[in-house]
C-alpha positions in Angstrom: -88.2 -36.6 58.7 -90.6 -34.4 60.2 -89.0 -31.6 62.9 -91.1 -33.2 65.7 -92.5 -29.6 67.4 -88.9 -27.9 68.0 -88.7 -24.3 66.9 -84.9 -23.8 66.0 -83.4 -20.0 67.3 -83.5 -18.5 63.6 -86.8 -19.0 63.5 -88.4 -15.6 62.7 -91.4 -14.4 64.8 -94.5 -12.8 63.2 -97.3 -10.1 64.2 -97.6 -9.3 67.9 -94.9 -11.6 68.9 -92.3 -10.4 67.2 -93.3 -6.5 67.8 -93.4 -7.9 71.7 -89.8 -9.7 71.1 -88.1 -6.6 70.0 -89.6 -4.1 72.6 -88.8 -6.4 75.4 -85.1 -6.6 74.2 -84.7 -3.2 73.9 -86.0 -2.6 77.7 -83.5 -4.8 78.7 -81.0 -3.4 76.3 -81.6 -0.5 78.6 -81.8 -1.6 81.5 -78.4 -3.2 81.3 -76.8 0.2 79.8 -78.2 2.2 82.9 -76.7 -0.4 85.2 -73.3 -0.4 83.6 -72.6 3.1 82.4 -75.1 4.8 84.9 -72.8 3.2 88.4 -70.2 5.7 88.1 -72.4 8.9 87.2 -74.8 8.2 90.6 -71.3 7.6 92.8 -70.5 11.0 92.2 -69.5 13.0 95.1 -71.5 16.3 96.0 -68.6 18.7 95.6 -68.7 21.9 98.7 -68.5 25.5 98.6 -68.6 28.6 100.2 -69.1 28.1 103.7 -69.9 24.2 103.5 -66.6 24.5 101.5 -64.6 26.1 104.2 -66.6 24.0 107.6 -64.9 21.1 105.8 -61.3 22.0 105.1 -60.7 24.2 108.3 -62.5 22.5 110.7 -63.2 19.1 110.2 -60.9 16.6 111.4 -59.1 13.7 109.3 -57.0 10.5 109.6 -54.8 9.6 107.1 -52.1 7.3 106.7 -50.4 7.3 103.5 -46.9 5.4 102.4 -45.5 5.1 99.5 -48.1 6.4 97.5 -47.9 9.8 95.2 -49.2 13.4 96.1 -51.5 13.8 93.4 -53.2 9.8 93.9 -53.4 10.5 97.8 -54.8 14.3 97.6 -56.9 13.6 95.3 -58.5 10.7 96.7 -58.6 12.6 100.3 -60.5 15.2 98.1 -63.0 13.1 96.5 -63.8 11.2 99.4 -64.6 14.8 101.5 -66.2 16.9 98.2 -63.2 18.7 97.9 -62.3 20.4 94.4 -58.3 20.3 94.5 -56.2 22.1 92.0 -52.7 21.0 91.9 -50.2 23.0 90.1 -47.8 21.9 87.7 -45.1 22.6 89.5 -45.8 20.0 91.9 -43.9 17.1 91.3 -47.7 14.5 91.3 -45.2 11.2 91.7 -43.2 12.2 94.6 -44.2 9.9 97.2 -46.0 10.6 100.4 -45.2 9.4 103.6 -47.8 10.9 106.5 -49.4 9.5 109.4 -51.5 12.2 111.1 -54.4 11.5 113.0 -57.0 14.8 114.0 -55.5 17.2 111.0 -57.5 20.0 109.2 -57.7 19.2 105.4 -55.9 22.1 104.6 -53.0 21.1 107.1 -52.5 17.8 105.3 -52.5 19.0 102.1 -49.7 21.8 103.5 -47.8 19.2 104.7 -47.8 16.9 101.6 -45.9 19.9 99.6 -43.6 21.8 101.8 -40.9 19.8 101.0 -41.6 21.3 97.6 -41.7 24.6 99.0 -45.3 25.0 97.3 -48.4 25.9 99.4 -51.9 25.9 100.1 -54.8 28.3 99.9 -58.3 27.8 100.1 -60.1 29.7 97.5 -63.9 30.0 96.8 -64.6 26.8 95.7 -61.6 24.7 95.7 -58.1 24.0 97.4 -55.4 25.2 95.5 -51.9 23.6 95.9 -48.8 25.9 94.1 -46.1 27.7 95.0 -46.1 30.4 97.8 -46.1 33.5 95.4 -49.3 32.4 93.5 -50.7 30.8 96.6 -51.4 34.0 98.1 
């Protein structure tokens, strides 16, 4: 019984083709790698400083409305969203959970009232927003 003109999938490929076979599946080897793995490096946000730094936290305005959620999962996100660095302490409890509703409230004025219960504070330093307690936030 003859094999009536079907190449089976095994079927090794010889000279040109098969240099051409393996080049194109490396491309797309790559290609898909850079799609996958190379989303989250490009989502990155452009984290501020200096004056950039201090236009955001002081004087722009935000709207948040957080419940139920914890301090360090809603400060953080807050942060990432606005290119914020944010250093919390270890002192402050990152699972306590946040209720706030504040509409037209500096950055550094939400983060200040997510920890005062905790009696920690907040202090804008050169390139990030520190949140600790009073004595070191100074």
């Amino acid at each position: 019984m003859q094999n009536a003109g079907i190449i089976g999938i095994g079927t090794k490929l010889t000279g040109y083709r098969n240099w051409a076979a393996r080049f194109m599946t490396r491309i797309l080897l790559c290609l898909l790698c850079m799609c996958i793995f190379g989303r989250p490096v490009l989502g990155q946000p452009v984290w501020k400083s200096g004056n950039q730094l201090e236009r955001v936290v002081l004087d722009s305005p935000f709207r948040v409305s957080w419940h139920g959620a914890g301090v360090r999962q809603q400060l953080t996100m807050l942060a990432k969203n606005s290119g914020i660095g944010l250093w919390l302490d270890r002192r402050v409890d990152p699972d306590r959970e946040v209720v706030l509703d504040v509409a037209n409230e500096t950055f550094e004025q939400i983060a200040y009232q997510t920890v005062f219960d905790q009696g920690m504070g907040v202090v804008l330093l050169d390139r990030l927003i520190f949140v600790g307690p009073p004595e070191i936030a100074v």
